[in-house]
Structure formats: structure tokens, C-alpha cells
KOLZADO-129426 format. One record per atom (N, C-alpha, C): atom name; residue number from 0; x, y, z. Coordinates in steps of 0.05 Angstrom, whole numbers. Layout:
<sites>
+------+-----+--------+--------+--------+
! atom !  nr !      X !      Y !      Z !
+------+-----+--------+--------+--------+
!   CA ! NUM !      X !      Y !      Z !
...
+------+-----+--------+--------+--------+
</sites>
This chain:
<sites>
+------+-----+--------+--------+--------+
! atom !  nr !      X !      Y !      Z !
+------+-----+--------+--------+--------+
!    N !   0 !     17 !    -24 !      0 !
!   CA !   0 !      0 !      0 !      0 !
!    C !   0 !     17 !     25 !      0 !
!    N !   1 !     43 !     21 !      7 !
!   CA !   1 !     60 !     47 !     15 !
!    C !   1 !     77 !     56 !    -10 !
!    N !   2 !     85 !     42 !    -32 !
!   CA !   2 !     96 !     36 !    -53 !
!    C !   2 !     74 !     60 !    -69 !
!    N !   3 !     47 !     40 !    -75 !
!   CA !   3 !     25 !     42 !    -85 !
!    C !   3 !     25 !     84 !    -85 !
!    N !   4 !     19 !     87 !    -54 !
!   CA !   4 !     17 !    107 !    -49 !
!    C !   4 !     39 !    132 !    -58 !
!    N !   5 !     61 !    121 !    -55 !
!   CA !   5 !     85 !    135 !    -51 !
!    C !   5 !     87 !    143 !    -83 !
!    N !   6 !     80 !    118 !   -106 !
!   CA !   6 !     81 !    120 !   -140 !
!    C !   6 !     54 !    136 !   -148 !
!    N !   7 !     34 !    144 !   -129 !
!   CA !   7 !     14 !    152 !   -137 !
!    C !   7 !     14 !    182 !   -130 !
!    N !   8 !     35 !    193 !   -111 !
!   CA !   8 !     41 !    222 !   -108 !
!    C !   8 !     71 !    229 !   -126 !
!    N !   9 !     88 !    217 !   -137 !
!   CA !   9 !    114 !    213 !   -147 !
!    C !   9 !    112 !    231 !   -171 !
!    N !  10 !     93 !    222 !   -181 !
!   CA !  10 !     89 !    224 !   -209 !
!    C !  10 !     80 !    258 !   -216 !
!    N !  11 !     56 !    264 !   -199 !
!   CA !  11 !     46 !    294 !   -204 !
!    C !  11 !     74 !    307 !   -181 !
!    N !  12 !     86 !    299 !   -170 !
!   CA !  12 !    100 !    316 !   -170 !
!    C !  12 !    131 !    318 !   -162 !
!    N !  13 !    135 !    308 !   -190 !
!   CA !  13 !    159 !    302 !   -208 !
!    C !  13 !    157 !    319 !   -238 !
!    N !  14 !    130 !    323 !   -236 !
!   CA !  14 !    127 !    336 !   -263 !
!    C !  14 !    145 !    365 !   -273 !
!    N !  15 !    143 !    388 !   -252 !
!   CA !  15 !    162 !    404 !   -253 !
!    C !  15 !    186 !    395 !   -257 !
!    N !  16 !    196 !    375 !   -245 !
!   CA !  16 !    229 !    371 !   -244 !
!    C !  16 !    239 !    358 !   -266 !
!    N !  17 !    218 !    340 !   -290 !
!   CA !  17 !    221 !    334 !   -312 !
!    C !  17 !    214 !    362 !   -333 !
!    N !  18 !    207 !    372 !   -326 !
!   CA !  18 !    205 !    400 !   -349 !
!    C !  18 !    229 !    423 !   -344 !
!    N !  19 !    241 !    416 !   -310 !
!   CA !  19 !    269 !    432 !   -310 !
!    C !  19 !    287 !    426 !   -321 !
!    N !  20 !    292 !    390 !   -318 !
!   CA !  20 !    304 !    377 !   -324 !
!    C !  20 !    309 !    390 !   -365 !
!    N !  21 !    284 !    382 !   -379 !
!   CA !  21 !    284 !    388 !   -396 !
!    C !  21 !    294 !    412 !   -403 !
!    N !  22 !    286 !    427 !   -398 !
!   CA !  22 !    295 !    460 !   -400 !
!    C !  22 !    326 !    465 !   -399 !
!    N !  23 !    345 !    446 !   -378 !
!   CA !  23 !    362 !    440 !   -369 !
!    C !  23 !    373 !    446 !   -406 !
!    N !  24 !    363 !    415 !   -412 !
!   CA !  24 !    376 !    397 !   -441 !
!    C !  24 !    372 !    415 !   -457 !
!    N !  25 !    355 !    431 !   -463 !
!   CA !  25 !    344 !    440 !   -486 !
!    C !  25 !    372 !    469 !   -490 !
!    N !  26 !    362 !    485 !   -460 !
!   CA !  26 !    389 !    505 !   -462 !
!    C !  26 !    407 !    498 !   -477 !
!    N !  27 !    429 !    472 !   -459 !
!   CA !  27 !    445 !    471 !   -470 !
!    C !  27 !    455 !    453 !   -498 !
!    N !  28 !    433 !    453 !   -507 !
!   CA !  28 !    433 !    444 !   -539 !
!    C !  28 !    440 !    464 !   -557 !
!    N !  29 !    418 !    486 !   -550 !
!   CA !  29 !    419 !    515 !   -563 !
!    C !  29 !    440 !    529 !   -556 !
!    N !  30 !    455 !    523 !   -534 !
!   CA !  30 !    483 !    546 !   -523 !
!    C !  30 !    506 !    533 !   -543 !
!    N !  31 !    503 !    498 !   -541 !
!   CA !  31 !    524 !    491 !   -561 !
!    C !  31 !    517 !    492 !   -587 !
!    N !  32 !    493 !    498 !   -607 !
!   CA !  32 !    490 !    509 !   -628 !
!    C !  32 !    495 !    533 !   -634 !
!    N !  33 !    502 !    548 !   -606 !
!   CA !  33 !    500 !    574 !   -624 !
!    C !  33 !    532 !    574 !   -618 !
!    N !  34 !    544 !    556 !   -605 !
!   CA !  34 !    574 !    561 !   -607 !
!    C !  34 !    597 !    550 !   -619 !
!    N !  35 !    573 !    530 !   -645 !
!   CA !  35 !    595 !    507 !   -657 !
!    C !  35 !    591 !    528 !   -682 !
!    N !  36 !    605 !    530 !   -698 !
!   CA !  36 !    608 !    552 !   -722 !
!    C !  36 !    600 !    532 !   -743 !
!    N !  37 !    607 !    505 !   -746 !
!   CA !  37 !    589 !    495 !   -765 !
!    C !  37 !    565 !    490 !   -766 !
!    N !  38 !    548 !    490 !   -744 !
!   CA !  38 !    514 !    497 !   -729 !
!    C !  38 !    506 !    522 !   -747 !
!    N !  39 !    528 !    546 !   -742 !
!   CA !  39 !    515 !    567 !   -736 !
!    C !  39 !    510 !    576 !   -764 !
!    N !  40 !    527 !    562 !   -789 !
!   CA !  40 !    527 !    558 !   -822 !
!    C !  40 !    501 !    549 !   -839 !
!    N !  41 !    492 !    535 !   -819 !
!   CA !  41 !    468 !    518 !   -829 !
!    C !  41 !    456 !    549 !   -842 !
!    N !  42 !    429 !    542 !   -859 !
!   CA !  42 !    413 !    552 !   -868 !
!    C !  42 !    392 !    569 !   -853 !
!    N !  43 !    394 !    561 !   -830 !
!   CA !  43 !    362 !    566 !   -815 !
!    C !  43 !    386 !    593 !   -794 !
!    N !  44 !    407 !    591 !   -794 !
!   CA !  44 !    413 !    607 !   -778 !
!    C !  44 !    439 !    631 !   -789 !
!    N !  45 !    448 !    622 !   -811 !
!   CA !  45 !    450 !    645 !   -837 !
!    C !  45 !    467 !    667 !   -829 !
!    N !  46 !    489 !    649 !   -816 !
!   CA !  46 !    508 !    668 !   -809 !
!    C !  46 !    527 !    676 !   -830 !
!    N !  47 !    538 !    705 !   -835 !
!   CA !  47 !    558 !    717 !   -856 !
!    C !  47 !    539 !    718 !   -882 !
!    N !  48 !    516 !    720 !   -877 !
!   CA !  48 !    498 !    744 !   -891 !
!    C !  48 !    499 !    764 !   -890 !
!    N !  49 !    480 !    780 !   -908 !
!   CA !  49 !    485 !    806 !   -903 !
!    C !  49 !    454 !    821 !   -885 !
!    N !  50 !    453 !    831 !   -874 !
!   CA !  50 !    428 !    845 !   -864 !
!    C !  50 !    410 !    851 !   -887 !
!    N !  51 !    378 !    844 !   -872 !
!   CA !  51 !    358 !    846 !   -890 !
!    C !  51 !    337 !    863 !   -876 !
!    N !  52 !    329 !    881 !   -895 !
!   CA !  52 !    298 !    902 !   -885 !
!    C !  52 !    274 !    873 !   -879 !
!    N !  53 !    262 !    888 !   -853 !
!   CA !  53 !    237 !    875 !   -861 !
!    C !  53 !    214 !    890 !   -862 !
!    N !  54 !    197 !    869 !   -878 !
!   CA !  54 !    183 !    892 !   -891 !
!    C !  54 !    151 !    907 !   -879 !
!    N !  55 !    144 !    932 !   -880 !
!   CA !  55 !    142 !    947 !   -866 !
!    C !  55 !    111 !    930 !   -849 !
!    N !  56 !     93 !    918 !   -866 !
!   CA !  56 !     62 !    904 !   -866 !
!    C !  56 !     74 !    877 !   -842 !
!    N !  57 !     96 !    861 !   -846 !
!   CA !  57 !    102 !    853 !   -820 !
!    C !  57 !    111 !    859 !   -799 !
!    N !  58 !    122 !    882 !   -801 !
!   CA !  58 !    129 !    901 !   -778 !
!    C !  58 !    107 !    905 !   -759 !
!    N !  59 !     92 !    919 !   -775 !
!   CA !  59 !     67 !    927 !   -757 !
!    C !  59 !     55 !    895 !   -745 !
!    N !  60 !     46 !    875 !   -760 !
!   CA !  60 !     36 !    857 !   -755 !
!    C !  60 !     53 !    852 !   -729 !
!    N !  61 !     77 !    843 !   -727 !
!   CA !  61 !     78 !    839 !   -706 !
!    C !  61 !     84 !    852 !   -682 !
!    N !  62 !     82 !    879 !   -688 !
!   CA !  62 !     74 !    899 !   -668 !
!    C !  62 !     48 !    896 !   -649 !
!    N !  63 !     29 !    893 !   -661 !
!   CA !  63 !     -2 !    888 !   -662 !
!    C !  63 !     -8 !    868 !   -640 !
!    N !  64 !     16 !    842 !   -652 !
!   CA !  64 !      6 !    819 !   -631 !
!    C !  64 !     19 !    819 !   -608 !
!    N !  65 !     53 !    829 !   -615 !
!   CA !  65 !     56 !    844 !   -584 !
!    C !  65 !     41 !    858 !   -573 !
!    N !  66 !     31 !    876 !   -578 !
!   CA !  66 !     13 !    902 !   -564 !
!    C !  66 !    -14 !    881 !   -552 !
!    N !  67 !    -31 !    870 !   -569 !
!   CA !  67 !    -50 !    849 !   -561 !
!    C !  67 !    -38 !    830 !   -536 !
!    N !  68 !    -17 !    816 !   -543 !
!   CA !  68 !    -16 !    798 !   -518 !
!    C !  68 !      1 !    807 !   -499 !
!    N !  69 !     10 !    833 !   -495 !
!   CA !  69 !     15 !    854 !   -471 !
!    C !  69 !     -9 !    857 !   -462 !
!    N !  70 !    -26 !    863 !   -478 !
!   CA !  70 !    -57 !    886 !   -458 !
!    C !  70 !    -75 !    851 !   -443 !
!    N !  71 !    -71 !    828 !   -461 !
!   CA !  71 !    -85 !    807 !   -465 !
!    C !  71 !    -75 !    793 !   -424 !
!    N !  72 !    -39 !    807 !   -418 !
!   CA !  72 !    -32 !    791 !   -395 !
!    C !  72 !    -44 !    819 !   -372 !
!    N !  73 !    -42 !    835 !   -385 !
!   CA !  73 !    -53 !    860 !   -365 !
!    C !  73 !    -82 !    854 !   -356 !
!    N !  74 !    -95 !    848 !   -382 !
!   CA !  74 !   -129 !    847 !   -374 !
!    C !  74 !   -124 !    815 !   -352 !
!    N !  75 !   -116 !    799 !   -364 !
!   CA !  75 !   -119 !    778 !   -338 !
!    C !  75 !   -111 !    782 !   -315 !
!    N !  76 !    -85 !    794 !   -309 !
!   CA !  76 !    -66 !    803 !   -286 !
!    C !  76 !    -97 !    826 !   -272 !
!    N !  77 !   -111 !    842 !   -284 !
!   CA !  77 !   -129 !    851 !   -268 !
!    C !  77 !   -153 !    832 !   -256 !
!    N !  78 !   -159 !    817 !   -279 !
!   CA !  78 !   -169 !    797 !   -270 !
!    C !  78 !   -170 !    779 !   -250 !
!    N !  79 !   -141 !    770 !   -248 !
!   CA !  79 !   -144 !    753 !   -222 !
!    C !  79 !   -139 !    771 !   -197 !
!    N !  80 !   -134 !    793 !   -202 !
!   CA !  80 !   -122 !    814 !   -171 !
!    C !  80 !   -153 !    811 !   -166 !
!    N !  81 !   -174 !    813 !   -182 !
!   CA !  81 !   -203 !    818 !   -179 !
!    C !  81 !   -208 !    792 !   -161 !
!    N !  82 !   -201 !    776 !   -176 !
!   CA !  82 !   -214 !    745 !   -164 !
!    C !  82 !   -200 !    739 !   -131 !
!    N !  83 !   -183 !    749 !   -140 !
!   CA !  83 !   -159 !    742 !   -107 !
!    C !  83 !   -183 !    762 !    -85 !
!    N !  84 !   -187 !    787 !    -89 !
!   CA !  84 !   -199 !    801 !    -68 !
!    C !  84 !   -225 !    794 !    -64 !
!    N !  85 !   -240 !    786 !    -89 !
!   CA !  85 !   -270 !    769 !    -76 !
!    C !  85 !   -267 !    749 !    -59 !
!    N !  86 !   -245 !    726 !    -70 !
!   CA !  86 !   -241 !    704 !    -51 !
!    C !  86 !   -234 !    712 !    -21 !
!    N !  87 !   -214 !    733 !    -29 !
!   CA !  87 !   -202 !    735 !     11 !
!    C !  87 !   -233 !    750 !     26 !
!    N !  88 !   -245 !    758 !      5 !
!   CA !  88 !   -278 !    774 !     26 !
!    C !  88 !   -299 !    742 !     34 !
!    N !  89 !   -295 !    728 !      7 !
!   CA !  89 !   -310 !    710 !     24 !
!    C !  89 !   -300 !    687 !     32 !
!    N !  90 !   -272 !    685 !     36 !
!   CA !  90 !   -247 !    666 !     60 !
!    C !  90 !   -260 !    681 !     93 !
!    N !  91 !   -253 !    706 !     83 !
!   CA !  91 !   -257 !    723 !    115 !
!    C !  91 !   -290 !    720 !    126 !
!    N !  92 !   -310 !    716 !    106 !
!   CA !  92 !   -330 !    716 !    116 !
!    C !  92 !   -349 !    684 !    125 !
!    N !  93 !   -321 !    667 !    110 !
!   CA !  93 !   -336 !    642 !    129 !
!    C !  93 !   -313 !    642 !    153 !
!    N !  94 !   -299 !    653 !    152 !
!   CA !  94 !   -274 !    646 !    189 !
!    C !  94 !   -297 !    659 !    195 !
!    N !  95 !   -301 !    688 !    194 !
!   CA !  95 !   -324 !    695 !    221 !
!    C !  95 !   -347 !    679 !    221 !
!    N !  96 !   -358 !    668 !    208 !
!   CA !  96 !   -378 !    649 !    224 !
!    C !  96 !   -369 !    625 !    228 !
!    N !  97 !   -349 !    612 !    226 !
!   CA !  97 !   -335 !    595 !    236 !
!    C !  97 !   -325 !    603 !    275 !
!    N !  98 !   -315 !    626 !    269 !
!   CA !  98 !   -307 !    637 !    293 !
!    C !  98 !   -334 !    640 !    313 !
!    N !  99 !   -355 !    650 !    301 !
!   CA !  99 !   -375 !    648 !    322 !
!    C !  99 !   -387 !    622 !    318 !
!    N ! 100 !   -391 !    606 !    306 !
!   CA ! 100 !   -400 !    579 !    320 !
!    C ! 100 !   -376 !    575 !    337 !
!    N ! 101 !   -359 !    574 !    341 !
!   CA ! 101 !   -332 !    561 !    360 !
!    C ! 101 !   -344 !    574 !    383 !
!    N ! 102 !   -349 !    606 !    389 !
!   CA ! 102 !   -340 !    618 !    405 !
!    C ! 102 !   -368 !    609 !    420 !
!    N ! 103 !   -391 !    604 !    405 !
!   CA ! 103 !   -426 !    606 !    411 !
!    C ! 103 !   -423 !    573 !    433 !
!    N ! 104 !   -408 !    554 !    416 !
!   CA ! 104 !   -402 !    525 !    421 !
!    C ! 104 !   -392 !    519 !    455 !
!    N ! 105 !   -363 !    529 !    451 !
!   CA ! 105 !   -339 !    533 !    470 !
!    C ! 105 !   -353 !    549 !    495 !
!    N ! 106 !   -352 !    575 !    487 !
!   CA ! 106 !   -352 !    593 !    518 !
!    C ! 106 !   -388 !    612 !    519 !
!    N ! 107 !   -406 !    600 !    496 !
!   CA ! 107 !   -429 !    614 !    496 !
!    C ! 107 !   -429 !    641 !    491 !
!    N ! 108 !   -411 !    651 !    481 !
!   CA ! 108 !   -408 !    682 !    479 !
!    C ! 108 !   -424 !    686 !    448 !
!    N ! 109 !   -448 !    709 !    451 !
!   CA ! 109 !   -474 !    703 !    428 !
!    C ! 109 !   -464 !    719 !    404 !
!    N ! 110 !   -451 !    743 !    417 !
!   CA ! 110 !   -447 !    760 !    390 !
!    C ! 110 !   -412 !    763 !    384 !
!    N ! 111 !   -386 !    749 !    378 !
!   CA ! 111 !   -360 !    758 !    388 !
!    C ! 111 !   -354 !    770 !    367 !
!    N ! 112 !   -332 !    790 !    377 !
!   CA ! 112 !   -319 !    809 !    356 !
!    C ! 112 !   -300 !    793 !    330 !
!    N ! 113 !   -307 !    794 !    309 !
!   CA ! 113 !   -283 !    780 !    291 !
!    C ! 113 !   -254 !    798 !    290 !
!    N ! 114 !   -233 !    784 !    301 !
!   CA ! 114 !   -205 !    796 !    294 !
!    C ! 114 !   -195 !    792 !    277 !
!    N ! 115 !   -197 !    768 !    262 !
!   CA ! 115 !   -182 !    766 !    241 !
!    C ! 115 !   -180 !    728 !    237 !
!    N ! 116 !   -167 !    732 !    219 !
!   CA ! 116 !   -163 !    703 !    209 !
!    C ! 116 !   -149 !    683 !    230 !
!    N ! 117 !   -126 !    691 !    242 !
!   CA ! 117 !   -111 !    678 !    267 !
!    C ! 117 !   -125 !    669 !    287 !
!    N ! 118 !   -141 !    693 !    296 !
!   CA ! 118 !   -155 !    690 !    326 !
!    C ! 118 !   -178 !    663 !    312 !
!    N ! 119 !   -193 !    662 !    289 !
!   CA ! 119 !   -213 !    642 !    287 !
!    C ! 119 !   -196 !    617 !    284 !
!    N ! 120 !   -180 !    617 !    267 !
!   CA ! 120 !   -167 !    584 !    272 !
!    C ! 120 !   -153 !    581 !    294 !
!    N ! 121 !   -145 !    605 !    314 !
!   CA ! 121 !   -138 !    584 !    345 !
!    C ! 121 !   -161 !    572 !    356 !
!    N ! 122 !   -188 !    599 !    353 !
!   CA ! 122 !   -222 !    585 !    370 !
!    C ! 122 !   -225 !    558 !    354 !
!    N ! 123 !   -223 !    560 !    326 !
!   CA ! 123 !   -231 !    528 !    316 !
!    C ! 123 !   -212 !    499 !    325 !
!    N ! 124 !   -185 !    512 !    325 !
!   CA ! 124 !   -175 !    494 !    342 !
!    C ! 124 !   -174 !    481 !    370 !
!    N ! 125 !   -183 !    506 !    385 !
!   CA ! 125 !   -195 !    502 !    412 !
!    C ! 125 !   -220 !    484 !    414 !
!    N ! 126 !   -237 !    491 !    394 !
!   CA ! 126 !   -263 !    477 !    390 !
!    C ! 126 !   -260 !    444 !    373 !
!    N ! 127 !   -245 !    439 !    361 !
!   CA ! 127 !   -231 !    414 !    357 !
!    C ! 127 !   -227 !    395 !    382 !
!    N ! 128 !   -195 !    419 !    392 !
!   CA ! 128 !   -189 !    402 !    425 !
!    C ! 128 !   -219 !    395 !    443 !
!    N ! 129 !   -228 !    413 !    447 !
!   CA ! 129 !   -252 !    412 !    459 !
!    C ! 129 !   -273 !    388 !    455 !
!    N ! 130 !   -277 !    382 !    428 !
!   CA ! 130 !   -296 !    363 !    427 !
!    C ! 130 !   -279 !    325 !    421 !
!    N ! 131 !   -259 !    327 !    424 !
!   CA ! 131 !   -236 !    305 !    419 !
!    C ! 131 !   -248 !    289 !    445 !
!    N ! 132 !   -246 !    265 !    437 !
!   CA ! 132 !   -253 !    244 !    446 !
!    C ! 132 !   -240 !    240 !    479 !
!    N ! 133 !   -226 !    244 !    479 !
!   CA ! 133 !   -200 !    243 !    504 !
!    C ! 133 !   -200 !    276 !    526 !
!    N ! 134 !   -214 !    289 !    512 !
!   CA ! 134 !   -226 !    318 !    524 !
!    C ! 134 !   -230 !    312 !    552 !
!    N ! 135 !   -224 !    325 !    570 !
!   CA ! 135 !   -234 !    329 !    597 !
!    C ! 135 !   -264 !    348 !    596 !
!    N ! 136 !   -271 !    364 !    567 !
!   CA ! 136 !   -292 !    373 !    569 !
!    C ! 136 !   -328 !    353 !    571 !
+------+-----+--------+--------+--------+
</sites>
């Protein structure tokens, strides 16, 4: 079962370290292509040419999709700052009622002040200890 278990978490996360790994190989494929002078002869990389215009309709084109997938990481990047602050309003608004059932549970207190995220997971932890089988409560 421990094998089982141990090959069944291995795998998702090993996955980064096979795509570093890769990244690793790949660099240095491309560092020694661009440093073997017979590599760098080939066709696709057209070294001891002479400089070429490009021409003006691709220029812009790929101005365009730069500019697009600049505004494209901005509009998401607002996006999730958006999503992050709804979640932490409604993270914060189940600890406080988390916090007052603990506090309603534990010490009967009907209305308590919410402090913050800390103070409710010590009461829920208190309220854990509290109801544990081995409790003196």
C-alpha cells in the first residue's frame, strides 16, 4: 500500500522537475548550437549574410500581436487581482462564522468580535481540542 501510495504522489510531483530537467537539455543544446560555427552555417541560422529590411506590413503585424498579448496579460493580471480580493472577502466571511459557532459552542459568547483570520483558527482549534474524544470537556 506504501509503494502504491508513494508511486501515486511521485508522479504529479515530479512533473516540474522533468520540465526543468528538460529546459536543463534544451538550453544547453541551443548554447552549443550557437557556439559550434558549423551549427551556426546551417541555413536556418544564416550566419555571414548580409542584413535584411523587413518589410514594413510585417512590422506592424507583429507589433499588433505584441501590443495584443501585452494588454491580453494585463487584462488577466487585473483579473485575477479581482478574483484574489472576492475570494479573501469571502475566505474572511466564512472564518467569522466559523469563529462564532466556535465561540457560541466553546464559551457561549452570542455576538464575538471577529479579529481576524488567526484568532478564528486558534477558537476552531480550541473547538476541535474541545470536542476530541479524550477531552476532559
Amino acid at each position: 500500500a506504501w509503494l502504491a501510495y508513494f508511486a501515486a504522489l511521485a508522479w504529479p510531483l515530479s512533473i516540474p522537475a522533468i520540465f526543468a530537467l528538460a529546459c536543463l537539455v534544451f538550453h544547453g543544446v541551443c548554447c552549443f548550437v550557437a557556439c559550434c560555427r558549423c551549427c551556426r552555417r546551417q541555413f536556418c541560422c544564416r550566419e555571414r549574410r548580409e542584413p535584411y529590411t523587413v518589410p514594413k506590413p510585417l512590422l506592424f503585424l507583429c507589433l499588433a500581436l505584441w501590443l495584443a498579448s501585452t494588454l491580453a496579460v494585463v487584462g488577466l493580471g487585473f483579473s485575477v487581482q479581482e478574483q484574489s480580493w472576492q475570494f479573501h472577502g469571502a475566505l474572511q466571511r466564512h472564518l467569522c462564522a466559523a469563529s462564532r459557532l466556535a465561540s457560541e459552542a466553546i464559551a457561549g459568547v452570542e455576538d464575538p468580535y471577529f479579529l481576524g483570520s488567526e484568532l478564528a483558527l486558534a477558537k476552531l482549534r480550541s473547538l476541535a481540542g474541545a470536542l476530541d474524544a479524550d477531552s476532559t470537556m
